[in-house]
C-alpha positions in Angstrom: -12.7 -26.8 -11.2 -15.1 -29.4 -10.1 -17.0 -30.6 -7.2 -16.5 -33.5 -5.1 -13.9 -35.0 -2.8 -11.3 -38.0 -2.0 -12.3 -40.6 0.6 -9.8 -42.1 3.1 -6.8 -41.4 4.8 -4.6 -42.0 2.2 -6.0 -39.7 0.1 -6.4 -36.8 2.2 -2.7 -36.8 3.1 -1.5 -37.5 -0.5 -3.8 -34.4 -1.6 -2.3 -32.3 1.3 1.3 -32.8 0.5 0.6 -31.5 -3.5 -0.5 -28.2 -2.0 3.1 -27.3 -1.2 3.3 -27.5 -5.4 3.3 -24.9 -7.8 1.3 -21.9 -7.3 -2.0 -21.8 -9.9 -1.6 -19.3 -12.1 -3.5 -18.9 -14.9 -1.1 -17.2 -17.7 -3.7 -17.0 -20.4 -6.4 -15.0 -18.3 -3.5 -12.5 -17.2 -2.9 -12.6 -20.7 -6.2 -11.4 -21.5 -6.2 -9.0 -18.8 -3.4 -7.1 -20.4 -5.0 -6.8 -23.8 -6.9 -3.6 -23.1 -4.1 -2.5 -20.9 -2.1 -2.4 -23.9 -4.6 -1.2 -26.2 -5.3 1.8 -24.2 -1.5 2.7 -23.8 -1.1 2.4 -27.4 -4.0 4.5 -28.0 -3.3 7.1 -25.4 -5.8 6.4 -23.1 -3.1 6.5 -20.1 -2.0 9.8 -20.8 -3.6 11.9 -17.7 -2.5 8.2 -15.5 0.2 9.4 -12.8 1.1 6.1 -12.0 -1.4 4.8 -8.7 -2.7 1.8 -8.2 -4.9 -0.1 -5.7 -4.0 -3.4 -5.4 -6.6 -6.2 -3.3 -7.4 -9.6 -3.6 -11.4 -10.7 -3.9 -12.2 -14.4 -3.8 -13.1 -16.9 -6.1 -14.8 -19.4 -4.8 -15.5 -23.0 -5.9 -18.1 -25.8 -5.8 -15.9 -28.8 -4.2 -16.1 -29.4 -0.4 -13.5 -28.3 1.6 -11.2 -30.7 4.0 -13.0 -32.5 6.9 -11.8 -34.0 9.8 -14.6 -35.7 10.9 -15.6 -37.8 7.5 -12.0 -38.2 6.7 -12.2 -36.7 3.1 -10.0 -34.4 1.0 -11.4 -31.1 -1.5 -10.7 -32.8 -5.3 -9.3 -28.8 -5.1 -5.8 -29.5 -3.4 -4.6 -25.8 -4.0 -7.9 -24.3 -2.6 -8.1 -22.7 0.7 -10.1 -20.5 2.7 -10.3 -16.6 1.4 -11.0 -13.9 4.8 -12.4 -10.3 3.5 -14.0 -7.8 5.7 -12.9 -8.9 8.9 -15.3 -11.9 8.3 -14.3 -14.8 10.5 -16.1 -17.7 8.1 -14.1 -17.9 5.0 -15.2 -18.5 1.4 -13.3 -21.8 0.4 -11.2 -21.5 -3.0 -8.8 -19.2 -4.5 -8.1 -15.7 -4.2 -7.5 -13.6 -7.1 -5.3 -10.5 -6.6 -5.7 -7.2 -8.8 -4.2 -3.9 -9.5 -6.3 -1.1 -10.5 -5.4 2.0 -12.2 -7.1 4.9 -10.1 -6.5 8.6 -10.1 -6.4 11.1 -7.3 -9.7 13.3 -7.4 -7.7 16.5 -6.4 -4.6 17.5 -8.3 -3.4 20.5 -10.5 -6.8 21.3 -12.6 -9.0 21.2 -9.6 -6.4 23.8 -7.5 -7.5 25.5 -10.8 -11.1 25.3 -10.4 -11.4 22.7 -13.5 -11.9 19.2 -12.7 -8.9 17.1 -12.9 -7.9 15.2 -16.0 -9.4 11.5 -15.2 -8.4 7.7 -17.4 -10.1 4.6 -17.3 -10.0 2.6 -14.0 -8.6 -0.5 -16.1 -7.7 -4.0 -14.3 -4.0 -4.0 -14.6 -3.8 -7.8 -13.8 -4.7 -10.6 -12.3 -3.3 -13.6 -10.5 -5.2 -16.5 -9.0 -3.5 -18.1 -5.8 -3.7 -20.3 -3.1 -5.5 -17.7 -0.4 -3.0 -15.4 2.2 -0.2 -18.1 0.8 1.8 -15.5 -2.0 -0.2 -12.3 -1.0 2.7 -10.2 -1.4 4.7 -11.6 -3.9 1.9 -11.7 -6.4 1.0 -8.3 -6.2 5.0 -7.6 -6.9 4.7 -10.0 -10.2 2.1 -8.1 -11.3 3.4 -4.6 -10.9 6.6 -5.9 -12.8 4.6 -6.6 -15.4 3.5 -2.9 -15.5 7.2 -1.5 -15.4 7.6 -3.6 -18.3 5.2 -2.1 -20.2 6.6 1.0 -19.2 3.8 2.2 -17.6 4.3 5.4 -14.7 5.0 4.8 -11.3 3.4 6.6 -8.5 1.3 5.3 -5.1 0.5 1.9 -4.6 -2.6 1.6 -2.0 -3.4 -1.6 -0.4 -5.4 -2.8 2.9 -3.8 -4.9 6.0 -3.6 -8.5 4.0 -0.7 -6.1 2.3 0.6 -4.3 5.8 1.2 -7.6 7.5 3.4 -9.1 4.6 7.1 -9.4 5.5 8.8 -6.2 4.1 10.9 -8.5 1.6 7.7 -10.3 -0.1 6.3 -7.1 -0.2 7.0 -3.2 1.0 10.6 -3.3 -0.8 10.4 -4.7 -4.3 7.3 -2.5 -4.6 9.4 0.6 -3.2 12.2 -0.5 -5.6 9.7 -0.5 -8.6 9.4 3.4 -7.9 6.0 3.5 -5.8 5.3 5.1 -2.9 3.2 3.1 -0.5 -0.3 4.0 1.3 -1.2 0.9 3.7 -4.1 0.5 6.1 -3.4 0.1 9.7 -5.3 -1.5 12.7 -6.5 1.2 15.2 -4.2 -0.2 17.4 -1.2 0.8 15.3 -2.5 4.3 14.4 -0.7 7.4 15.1 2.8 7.3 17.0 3.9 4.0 15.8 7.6 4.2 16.7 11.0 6.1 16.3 14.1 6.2 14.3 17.4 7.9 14.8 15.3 10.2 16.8 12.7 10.6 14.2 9.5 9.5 15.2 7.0 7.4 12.9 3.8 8.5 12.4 1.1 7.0 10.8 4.0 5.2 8.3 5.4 8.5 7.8 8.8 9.8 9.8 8.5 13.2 11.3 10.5 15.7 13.0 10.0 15.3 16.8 8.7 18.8 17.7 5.5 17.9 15.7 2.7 18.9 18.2 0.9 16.1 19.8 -2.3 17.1 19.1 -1.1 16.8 15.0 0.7 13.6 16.0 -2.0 11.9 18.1 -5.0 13.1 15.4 -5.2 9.6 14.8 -4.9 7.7 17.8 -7.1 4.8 18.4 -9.4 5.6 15.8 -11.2 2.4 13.9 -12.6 2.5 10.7 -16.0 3.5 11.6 -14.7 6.4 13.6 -12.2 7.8 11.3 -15.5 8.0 8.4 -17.6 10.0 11.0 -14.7 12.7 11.9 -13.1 12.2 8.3 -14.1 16.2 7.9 -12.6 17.2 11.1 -9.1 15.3 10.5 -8.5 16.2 7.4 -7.1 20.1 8.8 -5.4 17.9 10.9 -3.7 15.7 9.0 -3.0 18.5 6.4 -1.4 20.5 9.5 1.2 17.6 10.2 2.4 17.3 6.6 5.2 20.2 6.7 6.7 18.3 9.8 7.2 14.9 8.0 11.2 14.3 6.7 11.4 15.2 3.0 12.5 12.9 0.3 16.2 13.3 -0.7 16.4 10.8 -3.1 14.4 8.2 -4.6 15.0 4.1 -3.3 18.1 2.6 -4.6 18.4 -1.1 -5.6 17.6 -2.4 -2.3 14.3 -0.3 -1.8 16.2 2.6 0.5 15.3 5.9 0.6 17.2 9.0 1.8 14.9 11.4 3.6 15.8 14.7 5.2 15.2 17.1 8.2 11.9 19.5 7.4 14.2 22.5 8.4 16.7 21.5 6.0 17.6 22.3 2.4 16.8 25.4 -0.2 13.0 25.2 0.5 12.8 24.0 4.2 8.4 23.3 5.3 9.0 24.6 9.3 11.3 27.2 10.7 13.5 25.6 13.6 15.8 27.4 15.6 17.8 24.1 16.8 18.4 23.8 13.4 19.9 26.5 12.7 22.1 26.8 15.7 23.6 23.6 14.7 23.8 24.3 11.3 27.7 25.6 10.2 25.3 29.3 8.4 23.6 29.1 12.2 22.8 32.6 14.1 24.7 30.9 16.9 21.2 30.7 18.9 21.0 27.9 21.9 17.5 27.8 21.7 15.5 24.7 22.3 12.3 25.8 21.0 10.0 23.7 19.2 9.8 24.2 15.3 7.4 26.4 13.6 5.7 26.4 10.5 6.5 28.4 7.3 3.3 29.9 6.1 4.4 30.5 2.7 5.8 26.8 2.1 2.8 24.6 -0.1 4.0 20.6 1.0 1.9 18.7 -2.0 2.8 15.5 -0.3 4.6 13.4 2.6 6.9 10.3 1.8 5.9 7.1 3.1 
């Protein structure tokens, strides 16, 4: 990459239309990324890994100039663009470089057992170098298809809104259909109730049955980031309190990225006792009661699909 710029109007046109190209993408530092990946599969490094990754992009900047209007001249970087992070409104001009990172949940079965879970090194799991907010999506989906190939587990993918406001099809489903659950950030705007389906309301990315309190389902409401660190104490009882409510995963996403959920009240190991339920179920105590759906103490819910 080098500094300087094209002068003219012919120029700066001619060096607009190549960004429509090819994509940069650096093979041979992916390539290099994935040696230690490798290497620590082989060697067994991975073994305690579930499968979760954080994916985010960080920018790379560069030392040409960008476009200018006013002086009429071009960046000698004609894939380059401006990289946003942190809400910042002045961008960093040149690529954006997007990377999964293995990570592990601090909580899990040896801590509910007093010993501290089993951890694995928070490797770089790839890397892709791109025209910034341009493939956002898609890259992160090349390089989690690079994992499956390797064989590697399957579990959450986290990411922050660049990934949230990608188009479902550049992003949400091919990720879903590589086997990962999904755990996006929202605005505050968005939090809480979002919407409904089939009578199921969506909370929070998660569908829930719609007798969930509204204390539980409004926990969230309007909170920003700031807000939701200070009272991050108090809302965890809440959000754990929500958690036997949401629909339960029947079955894993099919080739399109589909998943079957079901009702909380439902199945051999139903997460909230409802009476509806049961009066329209064909074993129902023939009850006509409308009441809302309570909880079953003695059900543990590990974890609500998203």
């Amino acid at each position: 990459m080098t500094a300087g710029c094209c002068r003219g109007p012919a120029p700066v046109a001619a060096c607009r239309v190549e960004r429509g190209g090819d994509p940069v993408r650096p093979r041979l530092a992916n390539d290099l990324v994935l040696v230690p990946v490798r290497l620590a599969q082989q060697r067994g490094y991975l073994r305690h890994w579930a499968g979760d990754v954080g994916v985010d992009a960080t920018s790379i900047p560069v030392l040409a100039d960008p476009d200018s209007d006013r002086s009429g001249t071009a960046s000698v970087e004609i894939t380059a663009g401006r990289h946003f992070s942190g809400g910042s409104d002045k961008g960093i001009f040149g690529y954006s470089a997007s990377l999964p990172i293995a990570v592990h949940s601090r909580t899990g079965e040896g801590t509910v057992k007093g010993r501290r879970a089993p951890s694995c090194p928070q490797l770089c799991l790839g890397l892709s170098l791109d025209t910034p907010t341009v493939r956002t999506g898609e890259n992160a989906v090349t390089m989690l298809k690079q994992l499956a190939e390797l064989r590697l587990p399957a579990d959450t993918c986290a990411a922050d809104r660049a990934y949230t406001g990608c188009s479902p099809e550049n992003f949400r489903i091919p990720v879903r259909q590589l086997g990962y659950r999904l755990a996006l950030d929202c605005k505050a705007a968005d939090l809480a109730i979002q919407g409904s389906w089939q009578g199921a309301v969506l909370i929070d990315g998660s569908l829930a049955c719609p007798h969930i309190p509204d204390a539980l389902a409004q926990a969230t409401h309007g909170m920003d980031d700031k807000t939701f660190r200070r009272r991050l104490d108090d809302l965890k009882p809440l959000v754990a309190e929500r958690l036997p409510y949401f629909l339960k995963l029947k079955q894993n996403a099919d080739a399109r990225g589909t998943v079957r959920l079901q009702c909380p009240a439902a199945g051999p190991s139903p997460s909230v006792n409802c009476p509806r339920r049961e009066r329209l179920s064909p074993a129902g105590t023939g009850s006509t009661s409308r009441s809302a759906p309570t909880t079953r103490g003695s059900t543990v819910v590990s974890r609500a699909p998203t």
